[in-house]
C-alpha positions as CSV (number, residue, x, y, z in Angstrom):
1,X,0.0,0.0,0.0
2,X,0.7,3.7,-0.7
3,X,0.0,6.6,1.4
4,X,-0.4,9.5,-0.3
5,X,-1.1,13.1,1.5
6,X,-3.5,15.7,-0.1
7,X,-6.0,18.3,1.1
8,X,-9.5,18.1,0.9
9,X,-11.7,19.5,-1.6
10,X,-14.0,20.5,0.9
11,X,-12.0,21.5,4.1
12,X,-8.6,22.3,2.6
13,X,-7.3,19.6,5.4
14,X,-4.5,18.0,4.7
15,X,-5.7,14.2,4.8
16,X,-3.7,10.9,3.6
17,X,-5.2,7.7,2.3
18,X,-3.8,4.3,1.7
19,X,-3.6,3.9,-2.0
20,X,-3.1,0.3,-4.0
21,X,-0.1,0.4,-6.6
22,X,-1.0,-2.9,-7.9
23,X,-3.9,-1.5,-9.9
24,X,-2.9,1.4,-12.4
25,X,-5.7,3.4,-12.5
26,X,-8.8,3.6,-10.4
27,X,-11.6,5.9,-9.5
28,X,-13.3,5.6,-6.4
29,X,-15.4,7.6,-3.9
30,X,-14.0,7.8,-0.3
31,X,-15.2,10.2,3.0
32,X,-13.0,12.8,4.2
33,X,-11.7,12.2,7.8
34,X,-12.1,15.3,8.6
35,X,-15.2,16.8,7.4
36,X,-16.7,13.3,6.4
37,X,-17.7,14.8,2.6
38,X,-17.1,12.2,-0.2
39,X,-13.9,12.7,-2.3
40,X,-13.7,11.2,-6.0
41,X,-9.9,9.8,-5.7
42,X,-8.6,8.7,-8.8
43,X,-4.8,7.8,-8.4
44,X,-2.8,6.6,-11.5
45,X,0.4,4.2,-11.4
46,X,3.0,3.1,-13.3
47,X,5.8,0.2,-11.9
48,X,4.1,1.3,-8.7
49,X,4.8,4.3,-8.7
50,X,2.4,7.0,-7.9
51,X,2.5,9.7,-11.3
52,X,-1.4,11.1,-11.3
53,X,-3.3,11.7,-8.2
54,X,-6.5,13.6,-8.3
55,X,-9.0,14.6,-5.3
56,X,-12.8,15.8,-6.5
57,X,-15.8,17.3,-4.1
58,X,-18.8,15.4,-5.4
59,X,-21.5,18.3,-5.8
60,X,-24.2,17.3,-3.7
């Protein structure tokens, strides 16, 4: 696993996830720990290495 650091779309806290290299590109939906909004995470790897990472509010 991965952690990668980022701030919030919502909050502007800076937040980390755990993030799996072993699949190169994913979207998924996961909460804010501190605010608790959902966050559209899509990271993007290569030879797991982290080389996209984006963070999205989900208008609601």
């Amino acid at each position: 696993m991965f952690e990668h650091y980022f701030q919030c779309p919502y909050c502007w806290e800076t937040i980390s996830m755990l993030l799996d290299p072993s699949v190169t590109k994913q979207t998924y939906v996961e909460d804010c720990e501190v605010c608790c909004n959902p966050i559209q995470v899509s990271p993007q790897f290569e030879e797991a290495e982290l080389v996209g990472f984006e963070a999205l509010n989900i208008e609601q």
